[in-house]
PDB file of N, H, CA, C and O in Angstrom:
ATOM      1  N   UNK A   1       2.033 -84.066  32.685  1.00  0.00           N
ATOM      2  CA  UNK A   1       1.803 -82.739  33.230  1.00  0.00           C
ATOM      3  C   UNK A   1       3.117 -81.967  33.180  1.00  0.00           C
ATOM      4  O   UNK A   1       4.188 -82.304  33.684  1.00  0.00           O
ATOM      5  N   UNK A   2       2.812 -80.770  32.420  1.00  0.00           N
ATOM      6  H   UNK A   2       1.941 -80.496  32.011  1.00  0.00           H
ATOM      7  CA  UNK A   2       4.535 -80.050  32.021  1.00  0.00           C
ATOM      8  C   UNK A   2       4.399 -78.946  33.219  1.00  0.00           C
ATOM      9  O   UNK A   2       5.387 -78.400  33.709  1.00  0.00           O
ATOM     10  N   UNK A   3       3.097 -78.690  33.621  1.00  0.00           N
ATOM     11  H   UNK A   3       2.294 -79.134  33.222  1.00  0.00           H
ATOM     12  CA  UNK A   3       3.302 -77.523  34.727  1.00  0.00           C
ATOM     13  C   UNK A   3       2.626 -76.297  33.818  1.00  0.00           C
ATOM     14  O   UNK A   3       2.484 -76.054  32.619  1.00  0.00           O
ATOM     15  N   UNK A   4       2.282 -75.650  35.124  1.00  0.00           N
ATOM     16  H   UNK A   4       2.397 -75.848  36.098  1.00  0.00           H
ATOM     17  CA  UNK A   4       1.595 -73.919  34.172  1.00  0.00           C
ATOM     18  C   UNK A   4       0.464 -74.496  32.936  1.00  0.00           C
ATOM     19  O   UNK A   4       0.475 -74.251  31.730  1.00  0.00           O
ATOM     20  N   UNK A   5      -0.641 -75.478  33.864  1.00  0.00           N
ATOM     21  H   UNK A   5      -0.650 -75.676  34.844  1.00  0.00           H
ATOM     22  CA  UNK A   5      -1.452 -75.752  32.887  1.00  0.00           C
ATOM     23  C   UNK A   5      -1.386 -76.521  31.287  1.00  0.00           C
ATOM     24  O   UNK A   5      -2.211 -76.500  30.374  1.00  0.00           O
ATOM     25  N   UNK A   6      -0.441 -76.991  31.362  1.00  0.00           N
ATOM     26  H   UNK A   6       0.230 -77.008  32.104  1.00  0.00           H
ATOM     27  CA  UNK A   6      -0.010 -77.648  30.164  1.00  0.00           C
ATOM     28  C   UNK A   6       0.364 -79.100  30.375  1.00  0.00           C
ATOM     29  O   UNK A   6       1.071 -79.527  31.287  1.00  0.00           O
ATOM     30  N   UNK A   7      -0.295 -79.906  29.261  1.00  0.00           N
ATOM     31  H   UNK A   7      -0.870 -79.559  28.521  1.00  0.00           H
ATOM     32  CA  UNK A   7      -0.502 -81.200  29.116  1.00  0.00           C
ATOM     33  C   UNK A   7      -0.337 -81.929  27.968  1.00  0.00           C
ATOM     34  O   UNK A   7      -1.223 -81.831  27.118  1.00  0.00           O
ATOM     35  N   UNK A   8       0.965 -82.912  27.677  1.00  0.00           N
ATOM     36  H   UNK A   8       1.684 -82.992  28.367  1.00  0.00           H
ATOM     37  CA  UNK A   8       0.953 -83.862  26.523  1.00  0.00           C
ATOM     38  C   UNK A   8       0.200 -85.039  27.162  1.00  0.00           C
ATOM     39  O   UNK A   8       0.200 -85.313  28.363  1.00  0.00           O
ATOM     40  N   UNK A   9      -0.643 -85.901  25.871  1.00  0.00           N
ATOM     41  H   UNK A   9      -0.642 -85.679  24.896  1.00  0.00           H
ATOM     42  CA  UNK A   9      -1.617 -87.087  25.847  1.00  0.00           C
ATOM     43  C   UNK A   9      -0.692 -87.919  24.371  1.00  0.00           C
ATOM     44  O   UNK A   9      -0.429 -87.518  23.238  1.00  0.00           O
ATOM     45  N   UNK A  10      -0.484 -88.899  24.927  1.00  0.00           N
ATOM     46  H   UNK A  10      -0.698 -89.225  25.848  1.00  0.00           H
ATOM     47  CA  UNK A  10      -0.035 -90.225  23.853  1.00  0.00           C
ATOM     48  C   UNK A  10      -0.975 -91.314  23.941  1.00  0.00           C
ATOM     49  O   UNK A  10      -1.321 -91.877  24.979  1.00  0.00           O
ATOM     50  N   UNK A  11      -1.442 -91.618  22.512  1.00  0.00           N
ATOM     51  H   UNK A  11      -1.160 -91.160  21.669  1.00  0.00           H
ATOM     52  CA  UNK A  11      -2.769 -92.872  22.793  1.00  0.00           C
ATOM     53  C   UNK A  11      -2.311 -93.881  21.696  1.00  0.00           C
ATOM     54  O   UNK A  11      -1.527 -93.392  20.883  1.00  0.00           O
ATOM     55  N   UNK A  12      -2.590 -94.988  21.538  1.00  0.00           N
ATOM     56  H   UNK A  12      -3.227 -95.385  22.199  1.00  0.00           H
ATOM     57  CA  UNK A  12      -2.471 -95.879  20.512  1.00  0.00           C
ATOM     58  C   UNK A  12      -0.856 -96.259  20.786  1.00  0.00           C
ATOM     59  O   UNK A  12      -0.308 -96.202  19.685  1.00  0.00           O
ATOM     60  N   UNK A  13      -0.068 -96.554  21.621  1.00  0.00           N
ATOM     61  H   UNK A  13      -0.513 -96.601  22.515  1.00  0.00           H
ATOM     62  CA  UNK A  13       1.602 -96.561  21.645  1.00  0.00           C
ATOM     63  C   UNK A  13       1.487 -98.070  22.274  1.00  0.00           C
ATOM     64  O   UNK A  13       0.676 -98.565  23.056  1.00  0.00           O
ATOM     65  N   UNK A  14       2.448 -98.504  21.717  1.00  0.00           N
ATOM     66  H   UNK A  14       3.107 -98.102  21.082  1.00  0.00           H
ATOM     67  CA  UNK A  14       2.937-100.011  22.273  1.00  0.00           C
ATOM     68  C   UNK A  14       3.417-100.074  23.601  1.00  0.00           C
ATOM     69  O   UNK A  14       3.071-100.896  24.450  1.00  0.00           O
ATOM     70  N   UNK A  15       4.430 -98.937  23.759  1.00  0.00           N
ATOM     71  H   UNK A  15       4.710 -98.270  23.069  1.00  0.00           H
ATOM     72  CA  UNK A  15       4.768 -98.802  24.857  1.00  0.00           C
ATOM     73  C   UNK A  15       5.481 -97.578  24.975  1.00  0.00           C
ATOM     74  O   UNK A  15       6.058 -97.094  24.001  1.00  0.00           O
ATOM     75  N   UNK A  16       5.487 -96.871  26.456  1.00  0.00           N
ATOM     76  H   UNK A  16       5.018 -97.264  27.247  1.00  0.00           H
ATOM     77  CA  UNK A  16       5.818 -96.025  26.562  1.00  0.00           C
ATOM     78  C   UNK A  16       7.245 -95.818  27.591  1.00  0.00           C
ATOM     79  O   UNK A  16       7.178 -96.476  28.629  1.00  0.00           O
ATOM     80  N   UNK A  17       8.602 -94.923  27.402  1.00  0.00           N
ATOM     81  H   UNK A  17       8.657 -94.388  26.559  1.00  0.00           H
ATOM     82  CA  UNK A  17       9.486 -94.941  28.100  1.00  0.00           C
ATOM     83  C   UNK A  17       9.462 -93.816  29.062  1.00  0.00           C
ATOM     84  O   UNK A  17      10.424 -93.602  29.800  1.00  0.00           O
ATOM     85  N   UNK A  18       8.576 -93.217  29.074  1.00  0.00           N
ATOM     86  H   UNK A  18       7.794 -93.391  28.476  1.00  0.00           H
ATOM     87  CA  UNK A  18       9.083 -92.316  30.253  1.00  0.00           C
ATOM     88  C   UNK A  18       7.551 -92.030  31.036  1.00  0.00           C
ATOM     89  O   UNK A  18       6.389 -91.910  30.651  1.00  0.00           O
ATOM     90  N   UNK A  19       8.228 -91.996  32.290  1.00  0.00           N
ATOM     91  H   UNK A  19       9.173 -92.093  32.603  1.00  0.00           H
ATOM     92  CA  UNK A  19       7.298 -91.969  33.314  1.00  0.00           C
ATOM     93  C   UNK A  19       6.426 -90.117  33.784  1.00  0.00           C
ATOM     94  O   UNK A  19       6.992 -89.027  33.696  1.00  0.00           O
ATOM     95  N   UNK A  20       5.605 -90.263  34.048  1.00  0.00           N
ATOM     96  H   UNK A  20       5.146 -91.149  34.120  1.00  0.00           H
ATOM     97  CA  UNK A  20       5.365 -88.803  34.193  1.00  0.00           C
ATOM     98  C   UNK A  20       5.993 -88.045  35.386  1.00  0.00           C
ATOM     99  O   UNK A  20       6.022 -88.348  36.579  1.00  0.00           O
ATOM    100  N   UNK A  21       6.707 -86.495  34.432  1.00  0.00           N
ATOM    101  H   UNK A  21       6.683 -86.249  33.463  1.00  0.00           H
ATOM    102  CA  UNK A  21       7.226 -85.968  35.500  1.00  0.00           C
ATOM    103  C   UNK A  21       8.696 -85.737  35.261  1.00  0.00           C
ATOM    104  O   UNK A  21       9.356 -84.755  35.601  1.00  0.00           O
ATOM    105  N   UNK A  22       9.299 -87.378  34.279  1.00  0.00           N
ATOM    106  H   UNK A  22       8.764 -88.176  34.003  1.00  0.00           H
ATOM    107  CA  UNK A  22      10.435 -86.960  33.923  1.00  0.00           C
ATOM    108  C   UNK A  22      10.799 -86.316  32.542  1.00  0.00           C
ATOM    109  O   UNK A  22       9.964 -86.173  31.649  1.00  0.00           O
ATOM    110  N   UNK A  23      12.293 -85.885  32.422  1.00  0.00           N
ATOM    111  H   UNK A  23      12.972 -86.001  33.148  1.00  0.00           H
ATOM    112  CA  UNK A  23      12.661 -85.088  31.652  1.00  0.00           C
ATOM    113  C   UNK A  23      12.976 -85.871  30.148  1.00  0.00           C
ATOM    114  O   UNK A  23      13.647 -86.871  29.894  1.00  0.00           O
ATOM    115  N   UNK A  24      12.330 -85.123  29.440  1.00  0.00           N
ATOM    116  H   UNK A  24      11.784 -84.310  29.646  1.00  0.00           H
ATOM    117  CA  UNK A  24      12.709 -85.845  27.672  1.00  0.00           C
ATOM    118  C   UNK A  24      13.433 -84.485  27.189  1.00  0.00           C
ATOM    119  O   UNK A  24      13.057 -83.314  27.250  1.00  0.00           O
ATOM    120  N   UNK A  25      14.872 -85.207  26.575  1.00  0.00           N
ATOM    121  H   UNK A  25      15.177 -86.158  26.525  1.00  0.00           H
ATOM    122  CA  UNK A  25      15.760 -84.215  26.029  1.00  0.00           C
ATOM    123  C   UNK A  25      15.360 -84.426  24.451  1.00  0.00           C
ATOM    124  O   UNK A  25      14.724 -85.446  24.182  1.00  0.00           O
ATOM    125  N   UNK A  26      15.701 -83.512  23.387  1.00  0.00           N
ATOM    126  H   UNK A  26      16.217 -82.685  23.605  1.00  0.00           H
ATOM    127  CA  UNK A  26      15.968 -83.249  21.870  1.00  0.00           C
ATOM    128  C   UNK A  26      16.832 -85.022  21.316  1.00  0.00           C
ATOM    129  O   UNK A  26      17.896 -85.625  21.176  1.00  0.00           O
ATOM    130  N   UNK A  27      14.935 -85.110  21.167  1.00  0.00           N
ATOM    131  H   UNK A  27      14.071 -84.620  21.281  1.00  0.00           H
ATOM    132  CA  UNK A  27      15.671 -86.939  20.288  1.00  0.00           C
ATOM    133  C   UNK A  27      15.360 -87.775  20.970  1.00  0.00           C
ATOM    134  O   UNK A  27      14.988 -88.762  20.335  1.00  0.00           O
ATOM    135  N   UNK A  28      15.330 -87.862  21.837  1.00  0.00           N
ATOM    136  H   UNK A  28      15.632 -87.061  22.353  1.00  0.00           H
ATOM    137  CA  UNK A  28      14.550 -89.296  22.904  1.00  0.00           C
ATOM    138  C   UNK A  28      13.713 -89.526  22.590  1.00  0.00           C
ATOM    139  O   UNK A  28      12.815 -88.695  22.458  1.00  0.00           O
ATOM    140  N   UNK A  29      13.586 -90.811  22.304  1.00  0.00           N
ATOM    141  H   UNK A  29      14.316 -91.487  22.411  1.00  0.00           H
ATOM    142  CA  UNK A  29      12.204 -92.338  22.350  1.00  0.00           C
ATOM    143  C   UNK A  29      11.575 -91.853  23.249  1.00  0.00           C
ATOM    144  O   UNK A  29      12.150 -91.225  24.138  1.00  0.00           O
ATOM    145  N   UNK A  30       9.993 -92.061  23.232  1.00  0.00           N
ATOM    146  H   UNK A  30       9.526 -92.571  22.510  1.00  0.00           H
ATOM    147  CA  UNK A  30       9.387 -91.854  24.222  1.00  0.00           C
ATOM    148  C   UNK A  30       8.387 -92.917  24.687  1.00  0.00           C
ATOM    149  O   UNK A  30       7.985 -93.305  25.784  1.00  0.00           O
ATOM    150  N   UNK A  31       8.127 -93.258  23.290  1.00  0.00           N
ATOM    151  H   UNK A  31       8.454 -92.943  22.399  1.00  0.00           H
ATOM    152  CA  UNK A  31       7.282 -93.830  22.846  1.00  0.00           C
ATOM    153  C   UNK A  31       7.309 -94.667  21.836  1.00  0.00           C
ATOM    154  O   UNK A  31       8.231 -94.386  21.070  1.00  0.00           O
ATOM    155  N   UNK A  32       6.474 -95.895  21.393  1.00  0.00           N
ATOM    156  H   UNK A  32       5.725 -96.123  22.016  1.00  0.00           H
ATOM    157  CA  UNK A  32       6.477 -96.848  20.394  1.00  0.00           C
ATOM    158  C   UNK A  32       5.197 -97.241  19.625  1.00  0.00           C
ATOM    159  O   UNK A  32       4.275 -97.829  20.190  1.00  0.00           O
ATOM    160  N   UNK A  33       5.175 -96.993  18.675  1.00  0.00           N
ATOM    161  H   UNK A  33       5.924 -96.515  18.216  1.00  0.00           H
ATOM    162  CA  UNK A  33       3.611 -97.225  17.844  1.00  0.00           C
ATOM    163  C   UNK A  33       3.311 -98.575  18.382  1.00  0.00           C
ATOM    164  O   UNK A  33       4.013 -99.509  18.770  1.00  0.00           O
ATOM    165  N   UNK A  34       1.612 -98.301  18.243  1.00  0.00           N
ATOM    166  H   UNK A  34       1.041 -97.543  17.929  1.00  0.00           H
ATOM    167  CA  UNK A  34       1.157 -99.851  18.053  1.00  0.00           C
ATOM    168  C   UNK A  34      -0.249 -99.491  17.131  1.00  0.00           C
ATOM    169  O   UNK A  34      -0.627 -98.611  16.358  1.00  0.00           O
ATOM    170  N   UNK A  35      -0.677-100.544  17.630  1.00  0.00           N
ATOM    171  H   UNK A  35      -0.370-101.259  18.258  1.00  0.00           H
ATOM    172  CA  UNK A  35      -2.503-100.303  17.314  1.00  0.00           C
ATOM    173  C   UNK A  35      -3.439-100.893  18.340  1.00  0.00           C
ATOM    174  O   UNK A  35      -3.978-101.995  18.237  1.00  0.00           O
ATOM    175  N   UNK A  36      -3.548-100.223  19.132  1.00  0.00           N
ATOM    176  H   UNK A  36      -3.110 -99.328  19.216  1.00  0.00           H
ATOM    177  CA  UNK A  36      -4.665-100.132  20.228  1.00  0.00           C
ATOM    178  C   UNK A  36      -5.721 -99.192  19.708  1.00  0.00           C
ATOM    179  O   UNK A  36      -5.720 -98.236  18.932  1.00  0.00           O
ATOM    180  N   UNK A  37      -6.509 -99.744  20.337  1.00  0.00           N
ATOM    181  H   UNK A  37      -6.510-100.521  20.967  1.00  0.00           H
ATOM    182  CA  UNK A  37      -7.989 -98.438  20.013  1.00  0.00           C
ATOM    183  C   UNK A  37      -8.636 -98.723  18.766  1.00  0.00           C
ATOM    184  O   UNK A  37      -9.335 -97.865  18.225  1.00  0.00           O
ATOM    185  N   UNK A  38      -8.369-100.449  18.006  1.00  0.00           N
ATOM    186  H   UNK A  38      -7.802-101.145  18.445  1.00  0.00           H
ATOM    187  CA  UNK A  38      -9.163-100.675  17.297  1.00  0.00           C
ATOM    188  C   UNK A  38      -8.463 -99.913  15.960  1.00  0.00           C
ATOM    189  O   UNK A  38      -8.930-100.358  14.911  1.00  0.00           O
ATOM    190  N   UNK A  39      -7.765 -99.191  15.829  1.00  0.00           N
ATOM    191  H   UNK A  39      -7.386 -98.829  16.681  1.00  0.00           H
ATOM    192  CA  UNK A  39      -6.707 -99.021  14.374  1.00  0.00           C
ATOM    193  C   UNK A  39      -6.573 -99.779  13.836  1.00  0.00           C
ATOM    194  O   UNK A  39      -6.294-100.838  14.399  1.00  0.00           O
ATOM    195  N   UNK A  40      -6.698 -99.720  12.215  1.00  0.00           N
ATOM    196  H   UNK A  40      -6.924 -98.860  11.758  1.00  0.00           H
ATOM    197  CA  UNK A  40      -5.989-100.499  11.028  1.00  0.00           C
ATOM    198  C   UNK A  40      -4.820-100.318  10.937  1.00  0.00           C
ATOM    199  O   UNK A  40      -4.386-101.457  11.111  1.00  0.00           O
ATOM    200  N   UNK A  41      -4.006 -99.704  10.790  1.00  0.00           N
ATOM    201  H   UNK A  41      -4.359 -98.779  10.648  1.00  0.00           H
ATOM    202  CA  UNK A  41      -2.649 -99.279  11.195  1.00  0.00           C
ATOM    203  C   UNK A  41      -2.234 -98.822  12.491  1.00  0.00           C
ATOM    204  O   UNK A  41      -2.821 -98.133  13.326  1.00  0.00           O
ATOM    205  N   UNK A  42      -0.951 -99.422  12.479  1.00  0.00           N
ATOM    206  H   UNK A  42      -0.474 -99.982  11.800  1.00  0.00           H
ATOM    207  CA  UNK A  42       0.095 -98.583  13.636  1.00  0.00           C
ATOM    208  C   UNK A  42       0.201 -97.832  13.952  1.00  0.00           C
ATOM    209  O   UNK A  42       1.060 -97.624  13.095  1.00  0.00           O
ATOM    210  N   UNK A  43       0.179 -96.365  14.834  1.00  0.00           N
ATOM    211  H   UNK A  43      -0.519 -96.534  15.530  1.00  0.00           H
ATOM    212  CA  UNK A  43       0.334 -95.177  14.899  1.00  0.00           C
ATOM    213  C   UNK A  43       0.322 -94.606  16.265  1.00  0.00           C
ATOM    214  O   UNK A  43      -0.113 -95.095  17.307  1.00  0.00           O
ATOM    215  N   UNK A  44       1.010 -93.231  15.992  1.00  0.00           N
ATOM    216  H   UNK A  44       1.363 -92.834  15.145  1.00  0.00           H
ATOM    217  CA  UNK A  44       0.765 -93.024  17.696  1.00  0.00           C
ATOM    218  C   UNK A  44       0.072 -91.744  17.575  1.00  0.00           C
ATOM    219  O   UNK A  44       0.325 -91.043  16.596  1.00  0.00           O
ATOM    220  N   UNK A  45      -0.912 -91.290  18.596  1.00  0.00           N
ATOM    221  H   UNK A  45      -1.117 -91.860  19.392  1.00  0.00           H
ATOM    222  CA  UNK A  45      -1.423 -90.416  18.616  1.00  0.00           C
ATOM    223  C   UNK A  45      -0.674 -89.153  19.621  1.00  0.00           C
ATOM    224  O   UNK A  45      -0.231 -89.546  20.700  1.00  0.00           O
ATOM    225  N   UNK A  46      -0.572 -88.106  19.386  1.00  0.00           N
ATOM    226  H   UNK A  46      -0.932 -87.787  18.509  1.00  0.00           H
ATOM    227  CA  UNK A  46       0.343 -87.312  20.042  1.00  0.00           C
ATOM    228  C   UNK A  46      -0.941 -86.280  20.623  1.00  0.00           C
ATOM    229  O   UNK A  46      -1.949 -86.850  20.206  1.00  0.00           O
ATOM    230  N   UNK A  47      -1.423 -84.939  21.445  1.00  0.00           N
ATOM    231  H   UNK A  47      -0.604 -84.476  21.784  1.00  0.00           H
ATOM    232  CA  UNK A  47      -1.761 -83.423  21.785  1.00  0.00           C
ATOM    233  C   UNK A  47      -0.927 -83.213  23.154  1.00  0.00           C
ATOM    234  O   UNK A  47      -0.463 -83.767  24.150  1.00  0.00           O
ATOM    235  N   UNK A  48      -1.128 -81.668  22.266  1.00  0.00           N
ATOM    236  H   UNK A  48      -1.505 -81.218  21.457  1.00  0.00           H
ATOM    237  CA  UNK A  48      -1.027 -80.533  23.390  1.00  0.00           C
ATOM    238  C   UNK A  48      -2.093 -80.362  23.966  1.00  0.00           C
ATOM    239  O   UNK A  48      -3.180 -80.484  23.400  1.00  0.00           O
ATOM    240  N   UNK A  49      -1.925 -80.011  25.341  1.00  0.00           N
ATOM    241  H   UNK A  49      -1.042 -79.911  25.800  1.00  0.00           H
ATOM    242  CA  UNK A  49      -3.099 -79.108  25.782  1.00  0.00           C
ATOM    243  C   UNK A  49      -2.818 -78.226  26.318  1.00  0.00           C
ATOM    244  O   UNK A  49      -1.592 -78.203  26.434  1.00  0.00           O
ATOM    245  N   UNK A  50      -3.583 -76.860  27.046  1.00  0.00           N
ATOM    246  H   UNK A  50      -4.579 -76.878  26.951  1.00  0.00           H
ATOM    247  CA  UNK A  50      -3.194 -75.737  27.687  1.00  0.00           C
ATOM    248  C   UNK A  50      -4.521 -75.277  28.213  1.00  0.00           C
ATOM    249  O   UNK A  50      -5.415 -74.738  27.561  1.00  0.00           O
ATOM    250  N   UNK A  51      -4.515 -75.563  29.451  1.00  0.00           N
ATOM    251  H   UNK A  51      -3.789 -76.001  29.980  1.00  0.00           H
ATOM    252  CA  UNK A  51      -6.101 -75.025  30.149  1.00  0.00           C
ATOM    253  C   UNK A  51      -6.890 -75.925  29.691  1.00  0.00           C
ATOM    254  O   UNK A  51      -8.054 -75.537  29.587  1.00  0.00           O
ATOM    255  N   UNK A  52      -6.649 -77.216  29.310  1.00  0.00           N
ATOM    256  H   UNK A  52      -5.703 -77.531  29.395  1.00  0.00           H
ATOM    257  CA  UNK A  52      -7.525 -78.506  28.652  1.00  0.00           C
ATOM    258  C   UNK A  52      -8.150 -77.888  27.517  1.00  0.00           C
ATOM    259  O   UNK A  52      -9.350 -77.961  27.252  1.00  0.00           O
ATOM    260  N   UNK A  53      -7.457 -77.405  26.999  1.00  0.00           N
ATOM    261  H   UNK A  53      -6.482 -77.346  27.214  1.00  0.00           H
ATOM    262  CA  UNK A  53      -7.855 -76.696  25.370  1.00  0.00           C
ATOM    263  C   UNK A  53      -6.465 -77.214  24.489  1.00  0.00           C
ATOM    264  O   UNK A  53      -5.347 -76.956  24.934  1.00  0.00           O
ATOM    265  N   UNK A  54      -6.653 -78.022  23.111  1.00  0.00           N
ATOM    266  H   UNK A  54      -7.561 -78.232  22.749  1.00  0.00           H
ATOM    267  CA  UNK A  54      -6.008 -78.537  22.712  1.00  0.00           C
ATOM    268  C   UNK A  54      -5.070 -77.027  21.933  1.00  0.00           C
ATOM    269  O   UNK A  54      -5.389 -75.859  21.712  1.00  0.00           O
ATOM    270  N   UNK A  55      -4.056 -77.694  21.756  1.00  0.00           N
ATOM    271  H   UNK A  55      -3.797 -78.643  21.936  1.00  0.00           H
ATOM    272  CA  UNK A  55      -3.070 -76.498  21.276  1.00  0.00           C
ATOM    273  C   UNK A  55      -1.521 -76.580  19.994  1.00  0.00           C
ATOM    274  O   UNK A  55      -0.454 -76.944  20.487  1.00  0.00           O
ATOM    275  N   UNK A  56      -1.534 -76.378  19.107  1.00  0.00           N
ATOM    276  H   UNK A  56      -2.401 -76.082  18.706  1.00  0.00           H
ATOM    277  CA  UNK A  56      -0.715 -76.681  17.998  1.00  0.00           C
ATOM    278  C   UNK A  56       0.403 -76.484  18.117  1.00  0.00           C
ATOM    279  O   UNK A  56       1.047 -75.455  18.324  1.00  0.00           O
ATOM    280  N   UNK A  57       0.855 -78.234  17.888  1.00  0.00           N
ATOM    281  H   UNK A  57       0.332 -79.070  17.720  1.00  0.00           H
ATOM    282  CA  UNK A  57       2.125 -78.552  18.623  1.00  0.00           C
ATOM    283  C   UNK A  57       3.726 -78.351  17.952  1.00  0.00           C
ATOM    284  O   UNK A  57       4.877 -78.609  18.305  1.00  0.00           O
ATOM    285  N   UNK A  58       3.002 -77.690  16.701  1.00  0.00           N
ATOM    286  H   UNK A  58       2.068 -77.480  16.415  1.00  0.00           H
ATOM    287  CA  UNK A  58       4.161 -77.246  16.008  1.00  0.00           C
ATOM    288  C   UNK A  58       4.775 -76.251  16.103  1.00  0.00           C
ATOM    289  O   UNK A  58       5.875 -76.064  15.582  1.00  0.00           O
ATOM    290  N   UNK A  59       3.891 -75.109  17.081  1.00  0.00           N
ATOM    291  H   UNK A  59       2.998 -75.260  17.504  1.00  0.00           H
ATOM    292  CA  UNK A  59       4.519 -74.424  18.048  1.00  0.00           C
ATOM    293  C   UNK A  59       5.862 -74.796  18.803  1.00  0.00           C
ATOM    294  O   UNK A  59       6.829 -74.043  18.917  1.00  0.00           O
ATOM    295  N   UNK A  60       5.754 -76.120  19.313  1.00  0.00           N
ATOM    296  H   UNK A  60       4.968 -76.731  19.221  1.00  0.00           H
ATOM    297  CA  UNK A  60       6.559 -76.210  20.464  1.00  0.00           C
ATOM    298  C   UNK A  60       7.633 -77.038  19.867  1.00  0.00           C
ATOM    299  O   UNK A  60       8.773 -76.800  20.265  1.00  0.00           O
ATOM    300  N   UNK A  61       7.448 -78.078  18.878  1.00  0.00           N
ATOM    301  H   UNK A  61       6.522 -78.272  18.556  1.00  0.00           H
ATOM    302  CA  UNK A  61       8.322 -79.135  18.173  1.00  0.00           C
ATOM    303  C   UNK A  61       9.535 -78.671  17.559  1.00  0.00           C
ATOM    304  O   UNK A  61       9.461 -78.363  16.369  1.00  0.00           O
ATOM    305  N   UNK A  62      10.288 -78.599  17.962  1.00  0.00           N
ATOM    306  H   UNK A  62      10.348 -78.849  18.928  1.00  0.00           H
ATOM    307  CA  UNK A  62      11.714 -78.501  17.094  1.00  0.00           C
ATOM    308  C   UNK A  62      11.857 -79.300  15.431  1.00  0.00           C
ATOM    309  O   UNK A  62      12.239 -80.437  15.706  1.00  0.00           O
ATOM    310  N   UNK A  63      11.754 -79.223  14.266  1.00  0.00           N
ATOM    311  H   UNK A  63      11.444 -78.299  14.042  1.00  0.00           H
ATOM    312  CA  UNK A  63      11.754 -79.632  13.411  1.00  0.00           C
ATOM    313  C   UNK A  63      13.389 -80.625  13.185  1.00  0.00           C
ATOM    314  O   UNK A  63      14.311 -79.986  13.691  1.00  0.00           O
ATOM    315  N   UNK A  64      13.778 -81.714  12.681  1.00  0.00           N
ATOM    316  H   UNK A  64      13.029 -82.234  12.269  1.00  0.00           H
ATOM    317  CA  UNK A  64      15.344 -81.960  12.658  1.00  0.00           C
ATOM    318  C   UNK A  64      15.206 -82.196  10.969  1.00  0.00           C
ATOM    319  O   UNK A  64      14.372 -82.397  10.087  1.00  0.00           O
ATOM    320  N   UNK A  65      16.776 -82.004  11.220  1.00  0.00           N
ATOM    321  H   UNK A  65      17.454 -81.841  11.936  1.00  0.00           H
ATOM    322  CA  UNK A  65      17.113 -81.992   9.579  1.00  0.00           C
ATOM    323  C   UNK A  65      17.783 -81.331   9.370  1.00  0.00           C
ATOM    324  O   UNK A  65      18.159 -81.178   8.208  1.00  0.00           O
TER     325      UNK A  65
END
């Protein structure tokens, strides 16, 4: 819960490092693939939401490089 109606969801992750509520800076692990949920591959599933309406997160993502 980021506040002002807005919501990240991570599914399929091995494990996760941060607890809800705290702060993730530019570059922090958050998260670790796995395959839960019955996947053939590893992967992590990432959304936005906003008013529980999903929302494009490339909006918000800083690109690196």
């Amino acid at each position: 819960d980021h506040g002002n109606t807005y919501w990240s969801l991570y599914a399929h992750n091995d494990a996760l490092y941060k607890e809800v509520g705290e702060l993730v800076e530019s570059g922090e692990q958050i998260a670790s693939v796995g395959n839960s949920g019955g996947l053939a591959k590893a992967g992590l599933y990432f959304e936005l939401r906003h008013k529980g309406q999903p929302v494009n997160p490339t909006l918000w993502l800083k690109q690196r490089g």
